[in-house]
C-alpha positions in Angstrom: 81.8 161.3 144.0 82.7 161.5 140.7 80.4 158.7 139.4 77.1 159.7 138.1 74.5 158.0 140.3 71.2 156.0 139.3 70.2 156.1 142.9 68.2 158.4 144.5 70.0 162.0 145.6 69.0 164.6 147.9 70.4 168.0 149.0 69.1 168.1 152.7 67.1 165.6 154.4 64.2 167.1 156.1 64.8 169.0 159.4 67.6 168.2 161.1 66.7 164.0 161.4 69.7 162.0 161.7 70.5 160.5 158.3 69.3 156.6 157.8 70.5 154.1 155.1 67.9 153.1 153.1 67.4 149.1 152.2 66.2 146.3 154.1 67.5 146.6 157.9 70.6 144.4 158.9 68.6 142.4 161.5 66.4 141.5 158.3 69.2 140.5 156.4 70.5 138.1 158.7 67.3 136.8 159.4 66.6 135.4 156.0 70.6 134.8 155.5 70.1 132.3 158.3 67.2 131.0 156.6 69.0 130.0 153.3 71.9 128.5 155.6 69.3 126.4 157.9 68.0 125.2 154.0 71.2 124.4 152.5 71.6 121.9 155.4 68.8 120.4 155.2 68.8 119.7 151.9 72.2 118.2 152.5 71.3 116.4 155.2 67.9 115.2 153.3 70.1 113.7 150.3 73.3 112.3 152.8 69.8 110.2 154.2 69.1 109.0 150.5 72.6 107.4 150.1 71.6 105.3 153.1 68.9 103.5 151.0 70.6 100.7 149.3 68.0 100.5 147.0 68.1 103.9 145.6 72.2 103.6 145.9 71.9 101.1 144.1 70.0 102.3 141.0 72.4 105.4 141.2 75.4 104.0 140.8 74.0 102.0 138.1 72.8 104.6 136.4 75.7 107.1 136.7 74.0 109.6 138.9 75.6 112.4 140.4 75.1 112.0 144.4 72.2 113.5 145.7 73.6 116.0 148.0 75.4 117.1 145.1 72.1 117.6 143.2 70.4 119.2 145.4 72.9 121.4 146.3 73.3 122.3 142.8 69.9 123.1 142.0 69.3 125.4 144.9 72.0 127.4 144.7 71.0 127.7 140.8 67.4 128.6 142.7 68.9 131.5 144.2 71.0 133.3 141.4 67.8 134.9 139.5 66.9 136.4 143.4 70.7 137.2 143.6 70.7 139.5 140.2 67.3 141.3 141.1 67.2 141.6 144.6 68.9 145.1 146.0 72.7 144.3 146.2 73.7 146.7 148.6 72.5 150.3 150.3 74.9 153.2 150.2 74.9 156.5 151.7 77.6 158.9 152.3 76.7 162.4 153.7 77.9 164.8 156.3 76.8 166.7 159.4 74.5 163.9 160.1 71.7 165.8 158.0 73.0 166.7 154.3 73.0 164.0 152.1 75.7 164.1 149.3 74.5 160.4 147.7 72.4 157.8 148.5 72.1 154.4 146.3 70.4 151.2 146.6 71.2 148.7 143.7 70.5 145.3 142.6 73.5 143.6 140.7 71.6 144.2 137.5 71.2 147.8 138.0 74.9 147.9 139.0 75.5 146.7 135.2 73.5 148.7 133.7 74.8 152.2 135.9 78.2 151.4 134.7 77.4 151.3 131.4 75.4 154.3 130.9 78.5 155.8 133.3 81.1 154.3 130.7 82.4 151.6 132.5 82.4 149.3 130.1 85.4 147.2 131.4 83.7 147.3 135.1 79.9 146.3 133.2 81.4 143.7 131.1 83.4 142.0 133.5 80.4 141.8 136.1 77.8 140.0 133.2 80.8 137.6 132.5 81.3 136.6 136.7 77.8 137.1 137.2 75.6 135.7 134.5 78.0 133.9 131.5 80.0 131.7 133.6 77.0 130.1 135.9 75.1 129.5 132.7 78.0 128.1 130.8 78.6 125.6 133.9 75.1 124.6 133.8 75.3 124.2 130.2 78.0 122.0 130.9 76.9 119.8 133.6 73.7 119.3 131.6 75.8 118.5 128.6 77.7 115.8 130.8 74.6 114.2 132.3 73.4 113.6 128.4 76.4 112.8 127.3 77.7 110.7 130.1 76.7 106.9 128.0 77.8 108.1 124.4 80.4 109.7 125.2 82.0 109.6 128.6 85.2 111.0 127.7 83.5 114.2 126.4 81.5 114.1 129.4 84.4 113.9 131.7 86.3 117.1 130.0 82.8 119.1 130.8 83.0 118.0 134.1 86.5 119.0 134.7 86.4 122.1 132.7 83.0 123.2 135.0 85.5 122.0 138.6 88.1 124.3 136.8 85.7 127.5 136.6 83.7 126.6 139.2 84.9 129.3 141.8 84.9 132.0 139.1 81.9 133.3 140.1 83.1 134.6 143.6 85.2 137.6 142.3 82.1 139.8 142.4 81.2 138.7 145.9 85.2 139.9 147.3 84.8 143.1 145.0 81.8 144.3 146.9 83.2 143.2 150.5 85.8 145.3 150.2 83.8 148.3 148.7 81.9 148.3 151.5 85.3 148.9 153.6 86.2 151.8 151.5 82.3 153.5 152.0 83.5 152.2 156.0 86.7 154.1 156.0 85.0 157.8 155.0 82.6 157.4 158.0 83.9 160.2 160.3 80.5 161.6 162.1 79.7 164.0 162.5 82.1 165.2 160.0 81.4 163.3 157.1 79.0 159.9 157.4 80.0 157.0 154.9 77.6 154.1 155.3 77.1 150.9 153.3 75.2 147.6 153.9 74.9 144.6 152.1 71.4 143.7 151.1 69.6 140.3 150.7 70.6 140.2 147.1 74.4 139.8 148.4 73.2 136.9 150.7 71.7 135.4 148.3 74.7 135.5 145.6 77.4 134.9 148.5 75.4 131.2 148.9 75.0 131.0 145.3 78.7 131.0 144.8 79.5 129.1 148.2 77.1 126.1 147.1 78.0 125.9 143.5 81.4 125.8 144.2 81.4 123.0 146.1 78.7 121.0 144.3 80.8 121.0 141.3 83.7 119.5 142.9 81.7 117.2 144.2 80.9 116.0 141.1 82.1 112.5 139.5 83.8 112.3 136.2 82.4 109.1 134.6 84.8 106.2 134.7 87.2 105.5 131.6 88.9 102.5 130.9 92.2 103.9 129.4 94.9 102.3 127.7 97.5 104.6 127.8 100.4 103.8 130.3 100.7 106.6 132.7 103.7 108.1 132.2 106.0 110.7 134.2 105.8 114.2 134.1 108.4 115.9 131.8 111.3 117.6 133.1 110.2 121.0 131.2 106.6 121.0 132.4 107.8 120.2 136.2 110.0 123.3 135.4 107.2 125.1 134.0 105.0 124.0 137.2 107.4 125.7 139.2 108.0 128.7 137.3 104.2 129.5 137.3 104.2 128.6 141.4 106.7 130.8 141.7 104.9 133.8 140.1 102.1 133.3 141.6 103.9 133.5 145.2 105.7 136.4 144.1 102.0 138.2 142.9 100.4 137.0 145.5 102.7 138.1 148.4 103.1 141.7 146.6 99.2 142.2 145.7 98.4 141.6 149.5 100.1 144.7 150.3 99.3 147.0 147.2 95.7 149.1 148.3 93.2 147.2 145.7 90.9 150.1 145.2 90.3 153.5 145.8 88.0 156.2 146.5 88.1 159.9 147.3 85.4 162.1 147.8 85.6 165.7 145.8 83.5 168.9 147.4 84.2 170.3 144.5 82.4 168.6 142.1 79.4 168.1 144.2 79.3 172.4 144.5 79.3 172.2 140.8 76.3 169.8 140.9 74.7 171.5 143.1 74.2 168.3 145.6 75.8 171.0 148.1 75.5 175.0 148.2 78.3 177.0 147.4 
């Protein structure tokens, strides 16, 4: 692995004990992953039950609120993002003969950033605190913006509101990148050969339902309404061209990138002899 590693490392594990990942075990994982589900739909549920209330309905549409599954869909998926950046991401550990371990990692999305960077992967580091970090807190810049500009100026308000439906999914290409890591740490298992294990942690679960419920409680968000003026008018004949120039493209990239490999990995013995993770 040609990576340096933050993570723990080890030449032999003790004796000859079968090699274990380390991290919180799967069955934990899914326990608490079907814990945050079983709470995302009751909070929907809770605020779908509030609409039913004229009363309340009433003062909300009066007032311009947002709907209340909306809300509180928003703010706990905003409740999970801190746990999502701190908790352990993922455990990794690739080895061979079932007892020598060649690398063993267990890393919270932070610590992710912060390995590639001292590693020189700037692009990888940067790219990560912008999907991450910058673009939830610029959303929720945004939709706070909109909420106290919504009276003032509901135009304004409107554009933040589309602009943060726009980004809103922009968030998830972390969540595919590390899915489909995990198939390339999959793909090297060969035991007793060479072991290649990788789980997702809690941190993972709770960014995969960050993403999932801010994505979908920002296009369930209403723009405030505008009394306009202008006559709607057809779409030009160079921007439906454009329109189908650009669908086109994407087709075309689309259809090709499915079948192009999207990353890569490759494991060098002799690198680690150099190291010293295995004897000569």
């Amino acid at each position: 692995v040609e990576a340096q590693a933050s993570g723990r490392r080890s030449k032999e594990s003790a004796g000859d004990m079968a090699l274990t990942l380390p991290g919180m075990h799967i069955s934990e994982v899914n326990k608490w992953a079907a814990v945050v589900i079983a709470c995302y739909v009751a909070v929907i549920c809770f605020d779908i039950l509030l609409e039913r209330i004229p009363a309340l309905e009433s003062f909300r549409i009066r007032n311009r609120i947002q709907k209340p599954w909306v809300i509180g869909m928003l703010i706990f998926s905003y409740s999970l993002l801190v746990p999502a950046l701190f908790w352990n991401l993922f455990n990794m550990l690739i080895g061979a003969m079932d007892s020598v371990e060649f690398y063993t990692s267990s890393e919270s999305m932070m610590e992710v950033i912060v390995m590639l960077w001292q590693d020189d992967v700037f692009v990888g580091a940067i790219l990560l605190v912008i999907f991450a970090i910058l673009i939830p807190v610029v959303k929720l810049w945004l939709i706070v913006t909109a909420e106290f500009m919504k009276w003032k100026r509901p135009q304004l308000a409107g554009r933040c509101i589309h602009f943060v439906q726009m980004v809103s999914k922009w968030a998830c290409p972390d969540m595919f990148a590390y899915i489909l890591f995990s198939y390339l740490i999959w793909d090297m298992d060969h035991p007793p050969t060479l072991t290649g294990r990788f789980q997702l942690d809690l941190g993972f679960t709770a960014y995969a339902m960050f993403c999932l419920g801010s994505t979908v409680s920002s296009l369930g968000m209403q723009k405030p309404k505008i009394k306009s003026k202008l006559a709607t008018r057809p779409m030009p004949k160079w921007a439906f061209a454009l329109l189908c120039f650009m669908a086109a493209v994407f087709s075309a990239s689309l259809a090709v990138g499915l079948t192009l490999p999207v990353m890569a990995m490759r494991l060098d013995i002799g690198i680690l002899v150099d190291r010293g993770e295995i004897p000569a």
